[in-house]
Structures are given as C-alpha cells and as structure tokens.
C-alpha positions in Angstrom: 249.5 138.7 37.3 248.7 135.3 37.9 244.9 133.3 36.3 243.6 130.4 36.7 243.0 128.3 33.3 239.0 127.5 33.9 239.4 124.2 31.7 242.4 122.7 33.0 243.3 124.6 36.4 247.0 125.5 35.6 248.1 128.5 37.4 249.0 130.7 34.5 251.5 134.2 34.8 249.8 136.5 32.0 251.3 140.1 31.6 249.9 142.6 30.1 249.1 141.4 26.4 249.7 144.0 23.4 247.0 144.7 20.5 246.4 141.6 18.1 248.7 139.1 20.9 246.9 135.9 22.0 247.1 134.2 25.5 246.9 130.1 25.0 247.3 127.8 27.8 250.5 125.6 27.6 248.6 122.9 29.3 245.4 122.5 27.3 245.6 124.4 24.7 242.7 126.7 25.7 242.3 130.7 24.3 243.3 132.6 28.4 243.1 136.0 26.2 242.2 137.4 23.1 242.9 141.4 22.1 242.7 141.0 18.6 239.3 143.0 17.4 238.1 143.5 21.2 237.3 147.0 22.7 235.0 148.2 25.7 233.9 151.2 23.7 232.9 149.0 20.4 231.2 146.5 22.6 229.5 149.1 24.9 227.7 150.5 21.3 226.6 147.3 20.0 225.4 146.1 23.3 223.6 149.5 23.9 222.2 149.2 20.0 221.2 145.7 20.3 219.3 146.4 23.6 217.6 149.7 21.9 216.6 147.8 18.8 214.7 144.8 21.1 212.2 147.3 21.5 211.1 148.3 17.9 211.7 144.2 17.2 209.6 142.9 20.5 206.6 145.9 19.5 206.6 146.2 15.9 205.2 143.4 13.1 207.5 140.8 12.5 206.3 139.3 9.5 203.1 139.5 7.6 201.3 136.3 5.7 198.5 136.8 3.3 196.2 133.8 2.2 192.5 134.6 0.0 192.5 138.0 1.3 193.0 137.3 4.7 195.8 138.6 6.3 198.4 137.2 9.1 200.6 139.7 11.7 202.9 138.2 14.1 205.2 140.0 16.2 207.9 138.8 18.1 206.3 137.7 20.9 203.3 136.1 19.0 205.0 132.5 18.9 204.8 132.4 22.6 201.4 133.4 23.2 200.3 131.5 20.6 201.7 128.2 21.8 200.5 129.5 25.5 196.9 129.5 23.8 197.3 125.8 22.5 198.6 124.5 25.9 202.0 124.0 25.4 203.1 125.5 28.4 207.0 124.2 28.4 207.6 125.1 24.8 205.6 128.8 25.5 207.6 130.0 28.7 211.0 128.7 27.3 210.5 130.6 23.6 209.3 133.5 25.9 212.4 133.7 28.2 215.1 132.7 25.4 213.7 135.5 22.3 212.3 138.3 24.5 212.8 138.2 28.4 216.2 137.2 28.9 217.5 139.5 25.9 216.5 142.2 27.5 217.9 141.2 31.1 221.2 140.5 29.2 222.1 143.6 27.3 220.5 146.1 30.0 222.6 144.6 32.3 226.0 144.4 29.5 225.1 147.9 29.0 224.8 148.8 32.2 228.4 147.3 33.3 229.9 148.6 30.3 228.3 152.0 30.7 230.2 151.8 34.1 233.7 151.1 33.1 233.8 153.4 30.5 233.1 156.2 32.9 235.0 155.1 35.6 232.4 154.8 37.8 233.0 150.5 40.3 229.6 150.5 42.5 230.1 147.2 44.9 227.4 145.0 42.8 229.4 145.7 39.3 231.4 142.6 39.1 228.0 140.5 40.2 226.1 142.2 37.2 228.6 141.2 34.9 229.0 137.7 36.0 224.9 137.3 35.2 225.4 139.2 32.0 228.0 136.7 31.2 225.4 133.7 32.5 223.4 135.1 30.6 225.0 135.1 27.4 224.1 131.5 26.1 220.6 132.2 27.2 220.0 135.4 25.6 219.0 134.2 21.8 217.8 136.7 19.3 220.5 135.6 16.5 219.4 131.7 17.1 215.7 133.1 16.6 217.0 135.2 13.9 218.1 132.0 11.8 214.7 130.1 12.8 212.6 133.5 11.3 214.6 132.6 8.1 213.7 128.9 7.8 210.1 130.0 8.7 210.3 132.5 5.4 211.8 130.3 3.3 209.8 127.5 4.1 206.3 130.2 3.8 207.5 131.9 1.2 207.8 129.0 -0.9 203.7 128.6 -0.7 202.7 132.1 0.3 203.2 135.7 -0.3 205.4 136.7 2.9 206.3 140.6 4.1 209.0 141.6 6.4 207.5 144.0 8.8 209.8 147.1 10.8 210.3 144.7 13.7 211.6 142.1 11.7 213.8 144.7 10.2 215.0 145.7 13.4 215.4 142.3 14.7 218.0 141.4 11.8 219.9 144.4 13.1 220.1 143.2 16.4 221.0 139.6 16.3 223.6 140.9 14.0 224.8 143.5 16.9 224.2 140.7 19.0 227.1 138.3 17.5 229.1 141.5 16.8 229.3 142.5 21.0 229.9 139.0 21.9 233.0 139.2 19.0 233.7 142.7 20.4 233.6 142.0 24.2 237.1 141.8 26.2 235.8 140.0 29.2 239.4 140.2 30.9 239.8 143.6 30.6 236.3 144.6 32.0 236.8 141.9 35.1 240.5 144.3 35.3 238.5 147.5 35.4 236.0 145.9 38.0 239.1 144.9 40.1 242.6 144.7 39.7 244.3 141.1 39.6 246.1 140.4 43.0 249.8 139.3 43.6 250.4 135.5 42.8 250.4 133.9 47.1 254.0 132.6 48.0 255.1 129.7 46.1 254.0 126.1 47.7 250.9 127.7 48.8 248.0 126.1 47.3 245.7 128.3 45.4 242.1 129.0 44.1 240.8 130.2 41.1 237.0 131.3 40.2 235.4 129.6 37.1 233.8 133.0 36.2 236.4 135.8 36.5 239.7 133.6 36.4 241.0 135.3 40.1 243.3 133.6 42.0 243.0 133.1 45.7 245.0 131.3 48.7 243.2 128.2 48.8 241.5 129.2 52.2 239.1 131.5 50.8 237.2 128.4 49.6 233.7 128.8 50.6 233.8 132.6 50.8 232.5 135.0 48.2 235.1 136.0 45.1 236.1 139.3 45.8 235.5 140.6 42.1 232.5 138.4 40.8 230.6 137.7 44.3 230.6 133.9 43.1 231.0 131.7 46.4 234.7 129.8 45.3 235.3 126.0 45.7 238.3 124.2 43.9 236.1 122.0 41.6 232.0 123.1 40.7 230.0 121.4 43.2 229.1 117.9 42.5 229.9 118.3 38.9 230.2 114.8 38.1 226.6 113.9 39.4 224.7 116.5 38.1 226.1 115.8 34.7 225.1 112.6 34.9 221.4 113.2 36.0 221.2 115.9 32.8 222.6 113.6 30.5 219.9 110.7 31.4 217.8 112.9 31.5 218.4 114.1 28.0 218.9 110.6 26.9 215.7 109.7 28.0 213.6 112.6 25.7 216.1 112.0 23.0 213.5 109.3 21.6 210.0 111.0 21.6 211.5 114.4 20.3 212.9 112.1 17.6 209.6 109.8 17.2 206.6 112.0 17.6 205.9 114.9 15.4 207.6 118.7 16.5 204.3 120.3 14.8 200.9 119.1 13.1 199.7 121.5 10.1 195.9 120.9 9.5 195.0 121.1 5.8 191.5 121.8 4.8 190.8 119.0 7.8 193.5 116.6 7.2 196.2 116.7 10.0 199.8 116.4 8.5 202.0 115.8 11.2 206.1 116.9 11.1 208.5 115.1 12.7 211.6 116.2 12.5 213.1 114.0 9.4 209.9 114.8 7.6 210.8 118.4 7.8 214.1 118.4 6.9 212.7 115.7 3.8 210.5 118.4 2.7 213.3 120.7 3.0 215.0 119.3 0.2 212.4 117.9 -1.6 211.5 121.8 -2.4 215.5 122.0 -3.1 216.0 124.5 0.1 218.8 122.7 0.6 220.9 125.0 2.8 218.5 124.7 5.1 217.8 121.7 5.1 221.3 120.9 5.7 221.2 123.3 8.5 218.0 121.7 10.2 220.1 118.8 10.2 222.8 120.0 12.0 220.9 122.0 14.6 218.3 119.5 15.0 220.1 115.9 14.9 223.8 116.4 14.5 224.2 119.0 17.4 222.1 117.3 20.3 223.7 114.0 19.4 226.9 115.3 19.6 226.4 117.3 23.1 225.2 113.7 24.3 228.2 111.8 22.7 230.8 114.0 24.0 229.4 114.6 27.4 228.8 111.0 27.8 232.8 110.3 26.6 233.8 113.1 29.3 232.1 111.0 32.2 233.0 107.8 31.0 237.0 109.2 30.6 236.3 110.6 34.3 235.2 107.4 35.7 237.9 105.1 34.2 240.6 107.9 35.0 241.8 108.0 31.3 244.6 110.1 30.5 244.3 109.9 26.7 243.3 112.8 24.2 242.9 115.6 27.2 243.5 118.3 24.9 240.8 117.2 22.4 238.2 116.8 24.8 239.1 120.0 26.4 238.5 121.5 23.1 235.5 119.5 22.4 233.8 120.4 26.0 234.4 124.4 25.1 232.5 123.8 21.7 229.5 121.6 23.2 228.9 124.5 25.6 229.1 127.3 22.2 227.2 125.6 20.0 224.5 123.9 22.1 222.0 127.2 21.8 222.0 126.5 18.3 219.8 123.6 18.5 217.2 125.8 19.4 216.1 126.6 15.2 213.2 124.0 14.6 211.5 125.0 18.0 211.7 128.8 17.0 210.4 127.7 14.0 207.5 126.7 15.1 207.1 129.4 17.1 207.0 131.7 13.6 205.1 129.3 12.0 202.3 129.1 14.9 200.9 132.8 15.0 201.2 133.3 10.8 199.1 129.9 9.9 195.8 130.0 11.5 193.5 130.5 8.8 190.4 128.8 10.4 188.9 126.4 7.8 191.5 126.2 5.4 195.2 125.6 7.0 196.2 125.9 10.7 199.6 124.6 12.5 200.9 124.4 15.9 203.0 122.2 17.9 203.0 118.7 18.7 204.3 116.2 21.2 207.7 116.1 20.2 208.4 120.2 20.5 208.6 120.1 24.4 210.6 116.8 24.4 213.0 118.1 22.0 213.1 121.7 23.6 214.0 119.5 27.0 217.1 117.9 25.4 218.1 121.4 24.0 217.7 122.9 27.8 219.3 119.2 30.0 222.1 119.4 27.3 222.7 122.7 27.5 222.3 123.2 31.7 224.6 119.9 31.2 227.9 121.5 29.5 227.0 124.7 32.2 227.6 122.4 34.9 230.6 119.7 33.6 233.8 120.6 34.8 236.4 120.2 32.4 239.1 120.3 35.2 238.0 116.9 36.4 239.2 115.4 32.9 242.4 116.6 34.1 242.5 115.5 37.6 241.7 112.5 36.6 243.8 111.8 33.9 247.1 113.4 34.8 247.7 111.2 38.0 247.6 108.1 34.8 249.5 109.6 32.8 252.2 110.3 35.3 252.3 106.6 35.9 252.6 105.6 32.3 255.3 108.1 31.9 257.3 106.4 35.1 256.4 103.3 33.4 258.2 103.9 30.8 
C-alpha cells in the first residue's frame, strides 16, 4: 500500500514489513518503518504503567533536604507553585504543563488508543486521539525532568544531606517506562488498526499525503479532513516558511538575555549570588561533577544553538533554492525536532532547586531573569522544528538540481 514520505514527499509502495525488517526512504534517507523491538501489547503496558505511576510521583514526596534541623519536602509539583509564588508566571505554567499536566493528557490518551486496538474495539474519534497523543509526545516530559531531578541531587547533595522520597522512586520508574513506550510504540501499525491504507489512485494522478498518519489521498481531498487522523490535508503545512521565520527571530532575539542575565539567584546568609548559565556549569566542574557539567552544556548552549543554526541553514537553503546536502539536512531537521525537549534540564532544575532551598534567614534560591527568556527559546525553537516543513528543502532544491544535472 502506498505512504507518503513526511520529509521529502516521495510516494513510497511499502508491503507488509516482516519482524526485525526496516523501511528507509530511497529519496532521503528517512526511517518509513521500524518492526524491530515494537509491539502494541509492550507499548500498551508501559504506557498504562507510566500513566499509573504519575500518580504516586505527582502525590508523594519527591525529595527531602535537611539543613540545622529544619527540614525541606518537595513534591513534584512544588517547582511550579513555588515559582507561581515568586511571580514567575511563564517559567510556573510551562514547568506545570510540561512535568505534570501534559503527562497525564498524553499517556491517558496513548492508553486509551492502545487499550482500543488491542481489543478490537475503532470508535470514530480513535485516530483523532492518537494523532494528539502523538502531538503530544515532545511535550509530555517526565524523563527530561527526570535528568534535571538528578543535576538538582548532585548539585544538593554535594552540600547537603538529600533523601529520595516514594514519589521520586516512582518518578524514575516512569520516565524510564516513558522512553521504553516511545522505543516500544509501532505508530504504523496502530494508524493500520485505526484504518486500513487505501489503494495507490491511477497513475498520473496527483496525490496527497497527511504529515501525521502518512495516508495517501487524490490530491482533491485537499482542504478536507484525513479520513484516519481528522487532520484537515494541504500538500505543504500552511505557511511553513513564515512561521518559521517569525519563531526563529523570535528565538534569536531571547537568545542574548537567557545567555546574559542570571537563570537563578541563591541568597546566602543575605548576599545574593546570582547563576547564569556559564557560572553554573563553572561550578559544575569546579566541584569535578563533570558529567554533568558536560551535560548542562550540551542541553543548555550546544542544543538551542544548534536548533537555531540549522533551522536558520534550512530557510536560508529554501530561499536561495539550494540543491546541495538534501539528505543531511533532512536528517539534521528530524534530530532538531528529537532533541529540542532536552534543553529543558537547567529550567527543571530550578524548579527542584526552588521548593527545597528556602531556609528563611540562612539560604534561599529562586529564579531569575534569564529562566523565562531561556525557557522561551526552548518553547520558539521547539514550536519552530513542529512547524518547518522539511518537504520544502526538497521542492526547492530538486528543480536546481535537475538543471545542474542537464547542465552537465
């Protein structure tokens, strides 16, 4: 049955793949389909554990700090309130959404659709649920808050006796279920079970394909509703090129004070230390934490400045029509959009930092001006690589290549 390659747009023929086989994309290179290590049952469980487990982590103790006999208790959603209370709004409602609403609202829904399948059981409003638990799925972060809980202990721990509490317990357990479903999951096979593919249309007919569930279409259908996913079709996402652009200033433009001003200011028996974000990753190795100090620096300055470099390289190749190294940025776009959650560590950072040191009088933290700005590159960047099309790289560079090769 025919797909639709979502990176380049090449009209693919895919049978029926056996266990372990791999689908790549002649044209760009691109993964169509993976059954090695996938299964609807295996994902089902660790979707269903990971969203049984988000209770226990969201209601039990996180972590416990104890300083001259006072004592410390954060919970998962402490970081949020407490960043609420100090009136950063921004920084409070998008820690809230990414560790504790929008996990939720992603594997209730996975479960849900998965639950389905396995039973047999294709209610009209299946394939929409999926394609939002699929949305959903960069969004939904409780292994990228799992990482920053662990530069938060390491960096405590260094000063202060720490305790991992039964939530925090739990919460290991599911951000490792977490990464285990999304290894698990066989997208194609549940968007199958939703609906069946449908006959390729005649040759020299043109065709359609959605973004989200890979269908192909006659090209007429453009406008109306995919028939599996609900998504409303169009050849190319709509006005790719400028929203791209807007994001990608836009992300430019808070680049410099996340980068400038502090992320967080500790207050030390009434001396304000302020931490940017150099400083932190300086201290970091200074107390020769050096893995993570390495891996502030990636998540922190290597990753956003490489999810602006490449996006900006993709509009730039767009706008000149370049034909060269299609394949690379291809791969390169499908990696800025992976990785770009990641980036996300330092802020839940301070989010475990924020409930666990406020011992009035002696040593309080919170965030600082830089948090929100940096959180707003994390957010523009990421929205950014949700919105980029890579099929435009293609359309624009395969009409120049085909003139270099009658050229020659």
């Amino acid at each position: 049955m025919p797909i639709a390659c979502t990176h380049c747009g090449t009209l693919e023929d895919l049978p029926p793949l056996t266990g372990g086989a791999v689908a790549i994309c002649p044209t760009c290179d691109s993964r169509l389909e993976r059954t090695n290590g996938r299964s609807i049952t295996a994902a089902l469980a660790c979707a269903g554990a990971t969203f049984v487990l988000l209770f226990p982590a969201n209601l039990l103790p996180l972590m416990k700090v104890s300083m001259l006999g006072m004592t410390r208790t954060s919970r998962l959603g402490s970081g949020a309130f407490a960043l609420w209370d100090h009136q950063w709004v921004i920084v409070a409602v998008l820690v809230g959404a990414f560790a504790v609403i929008l996990p939720f609202a992603r594997f209730g829904m996975l479960t849900t659709v998965l639950t389905l399948v396995r039973i047999g059981r294709r209610p009209h409003w299946l394939g929409r649920l999926f394609r939002w638990s699929m949305h959903l799925d960069q969004w939904a972060m409780p292994d990228v808050f799992l990482i920053g809980c662990a530069v938060g202990y390491g960096r405590l721990e260094a000063v202060l006796p720490v305790t991992i509490g039964a939530g925090g317990v739990c919460l290991i357990f599911a951000a490792m279920l977490c990464m285990l479903s999304r290894a698990s999951l066989d997208a194609r096979t549940v968007w199958r079970a939703i609906a069946e593919e449908r006959p390729a249309p005649p040759a020299g007919q043109p065709t359609i394909g959605c973004v989200v569930c890979d269908l192909v279409l006659p090209a007429s259908a453009e406008g109306s509703p995919c028939p599996r996913c609900a998504l409303r079709l169009s050849a190319r996402k709509p006005d790719s090129y400028v929203r791209t652009l807007a994001l990608v200033i836009a992300a430019y433009a808070f680049l410099i004070p996340a980068n400038v001003y502090p992320m967080s200011t500790d207050t030390q028996f009434g001396v304000r230390v302020p931490h940017r974000i150099v400083d932190g990753i300086h201290e970091l190795f200074q107390a020769h934490l050096y893995p993570l100090g390495v891996l502030i620096f990636c998540t922190s300055i290597a990753i956003p400045l490489l999810k602006l470099v490449g996006l900006t390289w993709f509009l730039l190749s767009i706008r000149h029509r370049s034909g060269r190294h299609l394949v690379l940025k291809t791969r390169l776009c499908h990696f800025i959009d992976e990785i770009g959650r990641w980036s996300n560590v330092d802020v839940f950072t301070i989010a475990v930092f924020t409930p666990l040191l406020q011992f009035r009088g002696f040593v309080t933290t919170g965030a600082s001006v830089g948090a929100p700005a940096f959180l707003l590159v994390v957010v523009l960047t990421m929205f950014a690589s949700r919105v980029f099309d890579p099929r435009l790289l293609w359309d624009a560079g395969l009409p120049m290549q085909s003139a270099l090769a009658e050229g020659a």
